[in-house]
C-alpha positions in Angstrom: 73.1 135.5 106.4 74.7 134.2 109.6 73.4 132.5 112.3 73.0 135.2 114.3 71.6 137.3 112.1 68.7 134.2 111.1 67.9 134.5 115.2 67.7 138.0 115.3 65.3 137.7 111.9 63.3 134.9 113.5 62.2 137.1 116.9 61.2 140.2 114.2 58.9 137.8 112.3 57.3 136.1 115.2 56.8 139.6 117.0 55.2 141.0 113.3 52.9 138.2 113.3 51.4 138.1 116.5 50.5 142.5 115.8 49.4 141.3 112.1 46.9 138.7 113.8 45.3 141.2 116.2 44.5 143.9 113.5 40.8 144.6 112.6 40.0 144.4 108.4 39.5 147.5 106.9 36.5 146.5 104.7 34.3 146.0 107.4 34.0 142.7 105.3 34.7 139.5 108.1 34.7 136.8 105.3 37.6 139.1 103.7 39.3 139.7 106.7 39.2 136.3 107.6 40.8 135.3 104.3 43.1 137.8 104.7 44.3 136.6 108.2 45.1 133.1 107.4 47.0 134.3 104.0 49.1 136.6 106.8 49.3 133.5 109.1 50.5 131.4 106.2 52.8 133.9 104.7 54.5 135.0 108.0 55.3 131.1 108.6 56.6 130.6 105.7 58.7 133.3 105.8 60.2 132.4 109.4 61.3 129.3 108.1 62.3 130.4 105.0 64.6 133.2 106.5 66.0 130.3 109.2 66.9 127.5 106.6 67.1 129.0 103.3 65.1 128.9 100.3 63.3 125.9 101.4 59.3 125.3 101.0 57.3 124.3 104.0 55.6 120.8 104.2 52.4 120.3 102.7 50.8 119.8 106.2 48.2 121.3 108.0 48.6 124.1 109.5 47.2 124.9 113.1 44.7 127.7 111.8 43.6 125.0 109.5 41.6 123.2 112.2 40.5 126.1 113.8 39.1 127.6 110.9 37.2 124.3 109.8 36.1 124.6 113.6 34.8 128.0 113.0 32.9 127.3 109.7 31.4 124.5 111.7 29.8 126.8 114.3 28.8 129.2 111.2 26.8 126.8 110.1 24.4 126.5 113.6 22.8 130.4 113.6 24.5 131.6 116.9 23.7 135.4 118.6 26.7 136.7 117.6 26.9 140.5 117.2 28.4 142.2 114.3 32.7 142.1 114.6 32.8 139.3 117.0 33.7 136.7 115.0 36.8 138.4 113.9 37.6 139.0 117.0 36.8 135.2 118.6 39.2 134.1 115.6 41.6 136.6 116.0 42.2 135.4 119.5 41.9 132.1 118.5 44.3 132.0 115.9 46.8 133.6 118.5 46.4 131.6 121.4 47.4 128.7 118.6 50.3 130.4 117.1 51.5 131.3 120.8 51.4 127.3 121.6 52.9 127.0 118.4 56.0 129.6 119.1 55.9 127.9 122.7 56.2 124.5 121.6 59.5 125.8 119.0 60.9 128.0 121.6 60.8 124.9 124.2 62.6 122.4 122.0 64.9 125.2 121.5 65.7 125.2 124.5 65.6 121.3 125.5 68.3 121.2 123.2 70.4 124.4 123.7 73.5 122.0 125.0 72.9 119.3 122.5 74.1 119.3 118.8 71.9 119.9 115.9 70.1 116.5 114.5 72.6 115.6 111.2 75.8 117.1 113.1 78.6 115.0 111.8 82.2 115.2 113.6 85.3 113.2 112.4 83.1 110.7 110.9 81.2 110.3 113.9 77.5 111.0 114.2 76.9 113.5 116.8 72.9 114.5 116.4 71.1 115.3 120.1 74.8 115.1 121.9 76.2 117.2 124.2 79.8 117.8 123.4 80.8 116.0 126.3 79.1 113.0 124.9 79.9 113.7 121.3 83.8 113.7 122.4 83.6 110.9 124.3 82.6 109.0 121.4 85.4 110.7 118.8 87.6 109.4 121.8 86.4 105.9 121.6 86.8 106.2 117.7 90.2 107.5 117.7 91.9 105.2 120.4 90.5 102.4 118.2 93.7 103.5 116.1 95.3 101.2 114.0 98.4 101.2 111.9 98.6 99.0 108.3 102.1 99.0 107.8 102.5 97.6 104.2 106.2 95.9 103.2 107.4 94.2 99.9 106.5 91.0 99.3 102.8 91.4 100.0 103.5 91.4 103.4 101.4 93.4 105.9 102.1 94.4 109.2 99.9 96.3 111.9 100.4 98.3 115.0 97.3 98.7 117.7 97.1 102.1 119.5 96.6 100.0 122.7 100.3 98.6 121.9 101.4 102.1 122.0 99.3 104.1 124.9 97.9 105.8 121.7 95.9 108.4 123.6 93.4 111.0 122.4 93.9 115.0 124.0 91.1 117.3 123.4 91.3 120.7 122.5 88.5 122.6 122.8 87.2 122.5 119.5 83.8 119.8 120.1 82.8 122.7 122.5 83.4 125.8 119.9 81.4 123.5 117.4 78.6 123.1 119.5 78.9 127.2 120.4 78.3 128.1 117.0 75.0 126.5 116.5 72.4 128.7 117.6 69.1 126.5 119.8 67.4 129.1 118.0 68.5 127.2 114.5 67.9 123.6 115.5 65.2 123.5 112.3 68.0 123.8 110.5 69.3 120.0 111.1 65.4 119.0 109.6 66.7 119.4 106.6 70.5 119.4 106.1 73.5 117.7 107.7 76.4 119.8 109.0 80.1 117.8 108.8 83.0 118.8 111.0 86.9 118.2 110.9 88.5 118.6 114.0 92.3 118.2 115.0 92.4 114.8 116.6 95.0 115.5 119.1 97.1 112.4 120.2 99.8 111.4 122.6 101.9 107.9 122.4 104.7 106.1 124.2 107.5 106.2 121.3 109.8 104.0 123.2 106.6 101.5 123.3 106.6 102.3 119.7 110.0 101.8 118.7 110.3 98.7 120.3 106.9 97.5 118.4 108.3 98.4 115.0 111.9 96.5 115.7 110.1 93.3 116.7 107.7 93.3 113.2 109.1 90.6 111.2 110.5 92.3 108.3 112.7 94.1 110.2 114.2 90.8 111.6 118.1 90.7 110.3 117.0 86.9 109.1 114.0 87.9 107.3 116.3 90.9 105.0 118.1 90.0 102.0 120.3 92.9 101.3 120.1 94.5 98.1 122.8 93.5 94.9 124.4 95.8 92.1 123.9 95.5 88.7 127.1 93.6 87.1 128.6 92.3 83.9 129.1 88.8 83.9 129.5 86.4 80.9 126.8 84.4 79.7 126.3 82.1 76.2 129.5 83.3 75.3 129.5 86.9 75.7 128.8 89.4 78.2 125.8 90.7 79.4 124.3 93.1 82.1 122.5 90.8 85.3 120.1 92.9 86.7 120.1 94.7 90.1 118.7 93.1 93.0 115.8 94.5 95.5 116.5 92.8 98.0 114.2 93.0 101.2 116.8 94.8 103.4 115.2 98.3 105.2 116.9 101.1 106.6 115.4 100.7 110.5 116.0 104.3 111.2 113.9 105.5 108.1 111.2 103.1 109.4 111.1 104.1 112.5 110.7 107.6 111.6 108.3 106.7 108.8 105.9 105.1 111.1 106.4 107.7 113.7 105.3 109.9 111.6 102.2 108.2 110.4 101.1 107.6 113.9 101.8 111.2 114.6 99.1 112.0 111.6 97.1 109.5 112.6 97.4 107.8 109.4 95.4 104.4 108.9 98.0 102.7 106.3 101.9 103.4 105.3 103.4 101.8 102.5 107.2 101.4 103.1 108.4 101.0 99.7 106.3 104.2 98.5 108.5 106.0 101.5 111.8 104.8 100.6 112.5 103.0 103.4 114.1 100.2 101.7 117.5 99.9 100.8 118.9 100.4 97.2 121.2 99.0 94.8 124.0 101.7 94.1 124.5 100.1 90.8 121.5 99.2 88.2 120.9 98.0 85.2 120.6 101.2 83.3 123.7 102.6 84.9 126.0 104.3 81.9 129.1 103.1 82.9 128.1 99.1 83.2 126.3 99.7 79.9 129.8 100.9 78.4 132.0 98.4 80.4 129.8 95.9 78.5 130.5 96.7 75.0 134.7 97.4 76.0 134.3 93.8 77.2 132.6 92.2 74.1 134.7 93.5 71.8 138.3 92.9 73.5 137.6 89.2 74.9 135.4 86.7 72.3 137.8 83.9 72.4 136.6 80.5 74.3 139.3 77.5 74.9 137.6 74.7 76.8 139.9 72.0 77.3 139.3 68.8 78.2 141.4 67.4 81.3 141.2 64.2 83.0 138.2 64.7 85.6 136.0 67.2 83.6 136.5 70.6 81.7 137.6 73.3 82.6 136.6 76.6 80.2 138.9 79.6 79.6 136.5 82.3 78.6 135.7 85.9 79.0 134.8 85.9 82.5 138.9 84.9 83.1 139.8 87.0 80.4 138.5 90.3 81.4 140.6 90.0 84.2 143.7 90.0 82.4 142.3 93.4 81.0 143.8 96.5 82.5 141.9 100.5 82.5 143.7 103.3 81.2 143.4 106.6 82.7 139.9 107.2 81.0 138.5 104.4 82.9 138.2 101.9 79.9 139.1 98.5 79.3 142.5 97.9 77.6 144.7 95.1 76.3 148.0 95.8 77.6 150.4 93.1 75.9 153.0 92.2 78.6 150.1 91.9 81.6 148.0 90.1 79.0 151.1 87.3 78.5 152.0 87.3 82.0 148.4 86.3 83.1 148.3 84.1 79.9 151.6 81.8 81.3 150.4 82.2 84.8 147.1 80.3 84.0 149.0 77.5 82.3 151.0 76.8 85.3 148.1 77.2 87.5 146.1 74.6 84.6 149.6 72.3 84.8 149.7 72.1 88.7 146.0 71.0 88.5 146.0 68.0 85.8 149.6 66.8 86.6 150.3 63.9 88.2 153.7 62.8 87.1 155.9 63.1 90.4 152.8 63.3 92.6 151.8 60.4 95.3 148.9 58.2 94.0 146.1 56.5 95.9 145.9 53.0 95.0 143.5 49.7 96.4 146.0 47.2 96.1 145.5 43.3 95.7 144.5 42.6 99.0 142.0 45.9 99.3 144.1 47.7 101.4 144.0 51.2 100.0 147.5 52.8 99.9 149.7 56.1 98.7 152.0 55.3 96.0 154.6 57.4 95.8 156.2 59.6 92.9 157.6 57.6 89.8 157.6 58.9 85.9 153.9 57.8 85.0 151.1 60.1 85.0 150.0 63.5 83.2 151.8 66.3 82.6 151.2 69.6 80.1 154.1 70.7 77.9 153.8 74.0 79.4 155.7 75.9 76.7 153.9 73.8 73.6 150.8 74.8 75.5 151.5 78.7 76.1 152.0 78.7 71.9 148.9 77.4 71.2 146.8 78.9 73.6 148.5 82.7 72.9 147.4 81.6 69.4 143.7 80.7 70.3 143.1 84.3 71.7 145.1 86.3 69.1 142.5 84.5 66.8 139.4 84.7 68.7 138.7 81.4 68.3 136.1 79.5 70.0 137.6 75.6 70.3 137.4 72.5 72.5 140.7 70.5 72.9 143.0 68.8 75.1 146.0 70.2 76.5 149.8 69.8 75.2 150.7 67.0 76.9 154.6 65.9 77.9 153.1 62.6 79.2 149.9 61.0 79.7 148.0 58.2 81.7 146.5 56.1 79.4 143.2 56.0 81.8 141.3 58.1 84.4 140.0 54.9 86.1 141.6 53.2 88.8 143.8 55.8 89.8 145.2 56.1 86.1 146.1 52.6 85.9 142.9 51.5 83.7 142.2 47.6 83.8 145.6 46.4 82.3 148.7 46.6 84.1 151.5 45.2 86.6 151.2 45.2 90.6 153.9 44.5 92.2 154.5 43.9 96.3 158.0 44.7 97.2 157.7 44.0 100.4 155.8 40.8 99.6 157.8 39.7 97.1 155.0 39.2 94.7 153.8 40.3 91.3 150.0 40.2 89.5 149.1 41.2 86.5 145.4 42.4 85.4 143.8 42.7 82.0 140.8 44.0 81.7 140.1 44.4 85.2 140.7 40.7 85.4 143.9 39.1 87.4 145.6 36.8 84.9 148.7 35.9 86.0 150.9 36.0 89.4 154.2 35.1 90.5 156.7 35.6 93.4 159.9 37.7 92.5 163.2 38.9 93.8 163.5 42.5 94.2 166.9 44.8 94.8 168.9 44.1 97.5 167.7 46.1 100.4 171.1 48.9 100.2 171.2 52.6 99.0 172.5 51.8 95.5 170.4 48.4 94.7 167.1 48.8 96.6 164.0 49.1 93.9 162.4 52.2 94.1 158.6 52.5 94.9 156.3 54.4 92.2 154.3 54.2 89.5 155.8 53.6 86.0 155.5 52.5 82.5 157.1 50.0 80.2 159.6 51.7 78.2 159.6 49.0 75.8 160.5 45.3 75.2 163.2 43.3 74.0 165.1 39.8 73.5 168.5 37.9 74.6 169.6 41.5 76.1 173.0 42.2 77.9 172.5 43.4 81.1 175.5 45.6 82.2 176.0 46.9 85.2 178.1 51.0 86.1 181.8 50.8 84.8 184.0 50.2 87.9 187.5 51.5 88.0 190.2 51.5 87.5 189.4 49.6 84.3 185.8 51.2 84.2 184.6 47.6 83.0 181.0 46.9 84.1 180.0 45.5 87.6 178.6 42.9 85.7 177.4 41.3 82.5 174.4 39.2 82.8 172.6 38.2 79.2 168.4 37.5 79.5 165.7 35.9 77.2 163.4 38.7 78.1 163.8 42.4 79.0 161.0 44.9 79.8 162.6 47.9 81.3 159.9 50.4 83.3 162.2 52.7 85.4 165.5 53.5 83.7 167.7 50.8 84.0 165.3 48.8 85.9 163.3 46.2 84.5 161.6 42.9 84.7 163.7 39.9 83.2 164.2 36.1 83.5 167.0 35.3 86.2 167.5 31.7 86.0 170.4 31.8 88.6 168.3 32.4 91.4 167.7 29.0 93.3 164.5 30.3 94.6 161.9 33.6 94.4 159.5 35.0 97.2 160.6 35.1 100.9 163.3 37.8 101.9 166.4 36.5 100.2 166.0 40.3 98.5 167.1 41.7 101.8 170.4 40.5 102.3 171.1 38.9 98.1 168.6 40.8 96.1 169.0 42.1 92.6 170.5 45.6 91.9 167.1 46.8 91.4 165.7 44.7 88.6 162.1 42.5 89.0 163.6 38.8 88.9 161.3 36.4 87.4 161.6 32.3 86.7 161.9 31.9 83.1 158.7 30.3 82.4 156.9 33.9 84.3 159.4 36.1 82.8 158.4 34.6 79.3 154.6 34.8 80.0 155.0 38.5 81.5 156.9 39.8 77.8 153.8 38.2 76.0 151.5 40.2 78.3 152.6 43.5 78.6 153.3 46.5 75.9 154.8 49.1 75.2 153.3 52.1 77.9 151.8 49.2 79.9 151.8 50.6 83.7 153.5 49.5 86.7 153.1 49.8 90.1 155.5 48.9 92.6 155.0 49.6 96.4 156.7 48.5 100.0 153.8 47.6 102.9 156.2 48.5 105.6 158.6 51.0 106.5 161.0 49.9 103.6 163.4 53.2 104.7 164.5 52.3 107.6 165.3 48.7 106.2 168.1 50.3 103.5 171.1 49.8 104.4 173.4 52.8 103.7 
């Protein structure tokens, strides 16, 4: 039964009861009829209030006939003059002057409240019992423009947006009205005992520009504050390949945000999660992906050698993270060993390994007796790898799929790393200065002035860094055949000879009346280390065999050479 209906049903009923009340009882029997009228009274309540809410019992109360009737059995009691039929009558009126207050008193609060909303009305959450629905929607306005926006990013991060940032504004519609014009004053019992909830459309306007502008100054969406998401990839770990997983990263798309929180703030929604709306970037390439699962395996099972050799400064590993690259894809997209790119990147990383260990031939950095730190130039001492002995054994390594640690094939070596190669034993020698030191152990143990090559293009002694070739006695020194006999330039015996570049070499050279000084400019040797007997004699019990030496002008010896 509708509204409507119910206040139709409630005027019938109150019009029934008032003829019901005013009727005479049949009997002739006043106690009866008196009995008879109440039960009506009662029942016809009852029923109006049964027929307006529903199926609900009245109150255990007492009822207004209830105190007129005690009032009435009260007056029975005092023997009044009272003719036969009157006292039905003095009730009947009675009882309807009562019920007429009574219908007065309902139809009155009807009315007091026929702009206001039944007690227990409940709009969009807010409580809208007695209000008119200009009130009531002034108070879903204050509610709605209390908007605000939970904007939840990775990281635990939460960020929020006010509707007074945005001129979040609420619009009404009309519908607070039509609510409030379907409930009939007639009805407003009804709220006694029930509550009536209401959704209406909560109609909004905002300024998007104010709104854009809010969501690109929000930290997360500050280029510093993103980490853009990685791929998936193979890479070689422990000695064989393995998948590394696919980054997050914290990097969003700013046009799906902004159209993601648009949208919330269009629907008024309290909280967004970013994530959960895929506004965040994505790897193209994860873990799970089919094709790095199968580049994987191809890898494994075509690279599983491992050469680390041991160079000078360090190590330096050859292993399937260099090899792979030397790996070409056929047509199908898998991983194959073609044999002449495989040998051509096999000899290129030898050369690339030679150019970084060698020295021989290469300037040297050298703190010289007096502390001054110097470059040394060229010479025949230092490393170099036997670059064809070394593409053998390493093409043999991988055929094998072995898994070794070794040292290059050498051509030459330094017989240190320290001390720019030279270790703690070996021979200094100033040409410039015309003096020579030797060290062993790190310790200086013996020094001497000398006579170097005569300061022309064919006698001069070149600067570098050597080694002694070896060591002999009561030697010949011979000097180029000169023609036209082709008999030497000269013949000079020695007590001691220790050769170190070619045919240059340390040796006694008793002839000279003096060592030191610059008698080597204008009457040095041809290129030979001149020592007094007694230091030439003390120098061939100190050195050996691969003993190095490093000789070295302090000025600009060039421009002194006569050509």
């Amino acid at each position: 039964m509708d509204d409507r209906e119910l206040e139709r049903k409630l005027e019938e009923q109150l019009e029934a009861l008032t003829g019901e009340i005013q009727e005479e009882p049949e009997d002739g029997n006043e106690e009866a009829g008196e009995q008879t009228l109440e039960n009506k009274i009662s029942a016809a309540m009852e029923k109006i209030v049964s027929d307006t809410v529903g199926d609900i019992p009245v109150p255990e109360q007492k009822l207004p006939q209830d105190a007129v009737q005690e009032e009435i059995i009260e007056e029975e009691k005092a023997p009044l003059p009272v003719k036969k039929g009157m006292r039905t009558r003095i009730l009947c009126a009675v009882l309807g002057a009562v019920f007429l207050a009574g219908a007065g008193a309902y139809g009155g609060y009807a009315w007091y409240n026929k702009d206001k909303f039944y007690r227990g009305t409940v709009i969009n959450q807010v409580d809208c019992s007695g209000l008119t629905a200009e009130q009531a929607q002034e108070l879903i306005r204050e509610s709605v423009e209390e908007y605000v926006l939970t904007l939840k990013f990775r990281g635990g991060i939460s960020e929020q947006i006010r509707g007074e940032d945005i001129d979040y504004t609420y619009i009404p519609d009309g519908s607070v009205a039509q609510i409030k014009e379907s409930q009939s004053p007639l009805l407003w019992v009804k709220g006694l005992f029930q509550s009536e909830e209401y959704q209406v459309s909560e109609n909004i306007s905002f300024n998007q520009e104010k709104l854009t502008q809010k969501v690109a100054a929000l930290g997360p969406m500050k280029e510093e504050n993103q980490q853009a998401p990685q791929d998936a990839y193979v890479e070689y770990r422990n000695s064989e390949f393995v998948i590394a997983d696919e980054i997050q990263g914290t990097a969003l798309n700013a046009e799906m945000v902004q159209e993601t929180v648009r949208k919330a703030v269009a629907e008024s929604r309290p909280e967004e999660d970013l994530e959960a709306a895929g506004a965040y970037q994505k790897p193209q390439i994860v873990k799970t992906d089919a094709g790095l699962q199968r580049e994987r395996e191809q890898l494994n099972s075509l690279v599983k050698a491992s050469v680390t050799y041991q160079i000078p400064n360090g190590e330096i590993v050859l292993d399937g993270n260099t090899l792979k690259n030397w790996l070409v894809r056929d047509s199908g997209g898998n991983y194959v060993k073609d044999d002449a790119v495989f040998e051509e990147n096999l000899r290129s990383y030898v050369a690339q390994l030679a150019d970084q260990v060698d020295t021989l031939g290469k300037d040297r950095e050298f703190t010289n007796a007096y502390g001054d730190t110097i470059t040394v130039p060229l010479g025949n001492y230092g490393w170099q790898i036997d670059q064809k002995s070394e593409i053998a054994q390493l093409r043999e390594n991988l055929d094998n799929q072995e898994v070794v640690t070794r040292e290059p094939a050498y051509a030459s070596e330094e017989i240190s790393t320290e001390n720019s190669g030279l270790g703690g034993t070996y021979v200094e020698i100033d040409l410039t200065g015309q003096h020579l030191w030797f060290y062993q152990d790190g310790e200086q143990v013996f020094d001497t002035d000398i006579v170097s090559g005569m300061m022309t293009a064919k006698r001069y002694t070149p600067p570098g860094t050597y080694t002694i070739a070896y060591k002999q006695k009561d030697r010949v020194l011979r000097g180029e055949p000169v023609p036209p006999d082709n008999k030497p330039e000269y013949e000079t015996p020695v007590d001691f000879w220790m050769p170190f570049n070619g045919g240059i070499g340390m040796h006694d050279a008793t002839w000279n009346p003096y060592f030191g000084g610059e008698r080597y400019v204008w009457n040095g040797s041809h290129g030979c280390i001149n020592l007094s007997y007694s230091a030439a004699k003390a120098m061939y019990s100190y050195v050996e065999k691969g003993t190095p030496v490093i000789c070295y002008y302090t000025d600009d010896y060039q421009s002194r050479i006569r050509r």
